[in-house]
C-alpha positions in Angstrom: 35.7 -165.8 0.4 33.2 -163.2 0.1 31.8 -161.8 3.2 28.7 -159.7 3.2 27.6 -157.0 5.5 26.8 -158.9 8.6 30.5 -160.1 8.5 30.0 -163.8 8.2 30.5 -166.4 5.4 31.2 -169.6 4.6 34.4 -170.1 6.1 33.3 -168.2 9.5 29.8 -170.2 9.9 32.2 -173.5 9.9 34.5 -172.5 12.3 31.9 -171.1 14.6 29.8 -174.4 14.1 32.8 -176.6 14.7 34.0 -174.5 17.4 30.5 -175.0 19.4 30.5 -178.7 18.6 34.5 -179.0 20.1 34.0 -177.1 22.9 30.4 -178.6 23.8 28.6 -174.8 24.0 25.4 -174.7 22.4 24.8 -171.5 20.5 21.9 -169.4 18.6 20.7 -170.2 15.2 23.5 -168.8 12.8 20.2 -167.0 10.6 20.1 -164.9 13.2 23.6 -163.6 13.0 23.8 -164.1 8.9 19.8 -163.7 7.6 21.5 -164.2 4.2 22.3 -168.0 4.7 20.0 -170.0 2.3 20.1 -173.9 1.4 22.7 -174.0 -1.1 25.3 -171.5 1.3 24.5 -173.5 4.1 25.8 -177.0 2.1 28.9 -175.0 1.3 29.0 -174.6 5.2 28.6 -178.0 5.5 31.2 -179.3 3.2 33.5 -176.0 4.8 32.9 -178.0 8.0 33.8 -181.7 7.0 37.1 -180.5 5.1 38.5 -179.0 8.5 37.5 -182.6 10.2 38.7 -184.3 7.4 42.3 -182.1 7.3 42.8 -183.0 11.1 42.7 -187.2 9.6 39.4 -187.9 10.0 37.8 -189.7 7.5 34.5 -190.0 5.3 33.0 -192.9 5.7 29.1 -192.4 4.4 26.1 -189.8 4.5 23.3 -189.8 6.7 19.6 -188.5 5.6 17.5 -185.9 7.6 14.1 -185.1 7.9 13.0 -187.9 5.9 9.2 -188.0 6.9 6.9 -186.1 5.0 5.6 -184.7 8.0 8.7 -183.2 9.2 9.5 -181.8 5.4 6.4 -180.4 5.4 7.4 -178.7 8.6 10.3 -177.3 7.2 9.2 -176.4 3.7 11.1 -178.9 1.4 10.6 -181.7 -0.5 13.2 -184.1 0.1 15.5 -185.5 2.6 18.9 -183.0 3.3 22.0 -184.8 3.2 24.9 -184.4 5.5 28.3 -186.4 6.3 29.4 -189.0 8.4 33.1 -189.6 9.1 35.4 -192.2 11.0 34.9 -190.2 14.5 31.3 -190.7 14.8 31.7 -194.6 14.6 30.5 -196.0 17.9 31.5 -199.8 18.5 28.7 -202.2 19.4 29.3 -202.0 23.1 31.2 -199.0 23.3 28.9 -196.6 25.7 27.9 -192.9 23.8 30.2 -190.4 25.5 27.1 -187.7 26.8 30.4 -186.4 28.6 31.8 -185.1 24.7 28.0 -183.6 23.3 25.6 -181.1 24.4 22.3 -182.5 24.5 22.5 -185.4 22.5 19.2 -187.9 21.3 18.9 -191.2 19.7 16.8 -192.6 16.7 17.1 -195.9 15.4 17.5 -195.9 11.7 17.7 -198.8 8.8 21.2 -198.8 7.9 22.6 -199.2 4.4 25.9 -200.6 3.2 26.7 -199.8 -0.7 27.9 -202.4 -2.5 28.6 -199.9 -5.6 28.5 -196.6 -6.4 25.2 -194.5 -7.3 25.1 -191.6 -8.9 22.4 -189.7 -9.9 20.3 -188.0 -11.7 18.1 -189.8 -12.5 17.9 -192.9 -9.3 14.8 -194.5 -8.6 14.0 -196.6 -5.8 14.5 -200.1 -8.0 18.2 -198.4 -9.1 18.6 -197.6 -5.4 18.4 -200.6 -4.0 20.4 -202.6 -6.4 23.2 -200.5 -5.4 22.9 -201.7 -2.0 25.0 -204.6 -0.5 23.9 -204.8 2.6 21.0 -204.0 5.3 21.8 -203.4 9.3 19.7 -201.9 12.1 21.4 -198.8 13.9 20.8 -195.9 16.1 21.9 -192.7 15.3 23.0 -189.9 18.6 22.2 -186.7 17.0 23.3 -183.0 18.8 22.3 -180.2 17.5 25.0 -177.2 18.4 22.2 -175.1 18.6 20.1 -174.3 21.9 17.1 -176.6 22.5 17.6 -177.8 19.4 16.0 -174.3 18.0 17.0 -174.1 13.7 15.6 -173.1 10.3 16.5 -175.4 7.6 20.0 -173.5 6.6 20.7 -173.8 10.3 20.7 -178.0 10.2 22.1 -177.9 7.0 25.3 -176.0 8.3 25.3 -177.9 11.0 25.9 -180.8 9.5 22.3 -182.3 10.3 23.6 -182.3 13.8 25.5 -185.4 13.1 27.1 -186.8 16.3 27.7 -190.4 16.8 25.8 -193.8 15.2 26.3 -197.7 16.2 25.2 -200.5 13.6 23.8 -203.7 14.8 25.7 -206.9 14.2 22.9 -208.9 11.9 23.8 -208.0 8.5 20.9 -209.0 5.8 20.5 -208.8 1.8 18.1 -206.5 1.1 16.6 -209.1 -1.2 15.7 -211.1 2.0 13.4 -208.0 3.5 10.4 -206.2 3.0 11.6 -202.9 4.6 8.5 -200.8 4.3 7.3 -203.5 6.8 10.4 -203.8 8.7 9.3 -202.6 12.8 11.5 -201.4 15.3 9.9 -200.9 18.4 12.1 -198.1 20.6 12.8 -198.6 24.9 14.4 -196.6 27.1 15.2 -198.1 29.9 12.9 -200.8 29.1 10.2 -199.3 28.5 8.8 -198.8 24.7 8.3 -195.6 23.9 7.9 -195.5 20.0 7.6 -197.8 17.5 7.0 -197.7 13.5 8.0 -199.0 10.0 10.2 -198.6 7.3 7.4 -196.6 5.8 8.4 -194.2 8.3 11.5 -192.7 6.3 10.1 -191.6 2.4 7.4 -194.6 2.4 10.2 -196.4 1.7 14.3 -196.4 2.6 15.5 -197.1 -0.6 13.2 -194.1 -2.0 15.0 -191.5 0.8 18.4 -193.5 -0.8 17.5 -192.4 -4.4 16.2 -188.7 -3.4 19.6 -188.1 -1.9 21.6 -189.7 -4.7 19.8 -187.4 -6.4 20.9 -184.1 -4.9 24.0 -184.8 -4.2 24.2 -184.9 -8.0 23.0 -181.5 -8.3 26.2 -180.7 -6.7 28.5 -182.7 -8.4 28.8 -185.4 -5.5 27.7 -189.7 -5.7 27.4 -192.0 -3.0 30.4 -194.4 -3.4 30.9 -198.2 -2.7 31.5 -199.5 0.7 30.1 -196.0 2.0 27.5 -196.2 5.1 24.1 -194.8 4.5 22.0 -193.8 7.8 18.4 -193.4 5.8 16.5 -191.5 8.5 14.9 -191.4 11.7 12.2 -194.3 11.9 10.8 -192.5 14.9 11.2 -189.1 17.0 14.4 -189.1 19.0 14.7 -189.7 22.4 16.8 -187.8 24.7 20.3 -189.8 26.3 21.9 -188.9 29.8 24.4 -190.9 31.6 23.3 -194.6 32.6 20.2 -194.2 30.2 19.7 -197.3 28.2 18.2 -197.7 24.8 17.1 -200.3 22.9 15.9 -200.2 19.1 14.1 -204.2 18.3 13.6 -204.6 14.9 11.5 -207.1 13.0 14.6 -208.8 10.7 18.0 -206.7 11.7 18.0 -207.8 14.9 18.3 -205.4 18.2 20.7 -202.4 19.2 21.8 -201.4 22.3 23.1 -197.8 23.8 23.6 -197.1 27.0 24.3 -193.3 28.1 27.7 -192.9 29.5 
């Protein structure tokens, strides 16, 4: 593995990252350590990462998308949703309180959940192709925790990172997406009963199934496809909200029903 002057690379940004997340110490951005980390490194990262989770038996069990408003790619100077990985460990039961004790500073956003029925592969995936590889709809909420301080990152930062994948819970009303209009889908967000956010499908790409086909899409660039039976978080509808011990969150939405955290 090829290191450059600053003495870091692929293999080193992982283990720091995963080092951070284990040991629950938030760190400074890696770009300021490696200035040489650009988008494509920083998936490498990623992937670097998952295969040391994955060779101590976890498992992968989907992809989540990130910064899937245009607002927020704007922000960051892209034009589509970054990908990252979700495995067995971040699988919270319905119930099952989120364990603020094991993350740093972690926040929740609820999300429309996908469930593949088959695989998709790009290039090429469209919205229409998107959505007719999709089995199944849920509502979720996803904990994110950045291992970065205050939640401070440039774009190859996140993207090492993982897209400060924590934890995620899925609701218990599974629907066919045939059955829903998910640009108009709501979800109306409390915390501790009070509602704090609230928006639409639209929310994630204008549509979910049009943040599903951008990432089928680049994962192809790098030789990857979604597979059947794989979870699919599409994207914060809302900003997330920040979870302590004893907080309680609620996502409402129109047609999936409603989720419930509670801070632990």
């Amino acid at each position: 593995m090829n290191t450059d002057s600053t003495g870091w690379n692929v293999e080193t940004a992982a283990e720091v990252l995963l080092r951070a997340e284990r040991t629950r110490t938030d760190r400074k951005p890696v770009t300021e350590d490696w200035p040489g980390l650009d988008v494509a490194t920083a998936y490498r990262v990623q992937d670097a990462l998952i295969a040391r989770k994955v060779a101590a038996g976890e498992k992968i069990v989907g992809v989540k998308l990130g910064l899937t408003s245009q607002a927020k790619q704007q922000r960051m100077g892209i034009s589509s949703p970054l990908t990252a990985w979700l495995t067995d460990a971040m699988v919270l039961e319905a119930g099952t309180p989120i364990p603020t004790g094991e993350l740093i500073h972690p926040r929740v956003e609820p999300e429309i959940v996908f469930v593949l029925g088959e695989r998709l592969e790009g290039p090429g995936v469209t919205a229409a192709t998107a959505m007719a590889a999709v089995g199944s709809v849920f509502a979720g909420l996803e904990v994110i925790d950045s291992r970065f301080t205050d939640f401070r990152f440039t774009l190859p930062d996140v993207l090492a990172d993982n897209a400060s994948s924590a934890r995620f819970v899925i609701g218990g009303v599974e629907r066919s997406p045939a059955d829903l209009d998910l640009a108009l889908e709501e979800c109306v967000l409390r915390v501790d009963g009070t509602v704090v956010d609230s928006a639409t499908g639209a929310a994630v790409q204008g549509h979910p199934a049009q943040a599903l086909a951008l990432a089928a899409n680049a994962l192809a660039e790098r030789g990857l496809a979604l597979e059947a039976g794989w979870i699919v978080l599409t994207g914060g509808m809302t900003d997330a909200v920040p979870v302590e011990s004893s907080t309680q969150i609620a996502a409402e939405f129109t047609h999936l029903g409603t989720v419930n955290v509670t801070g632990a």
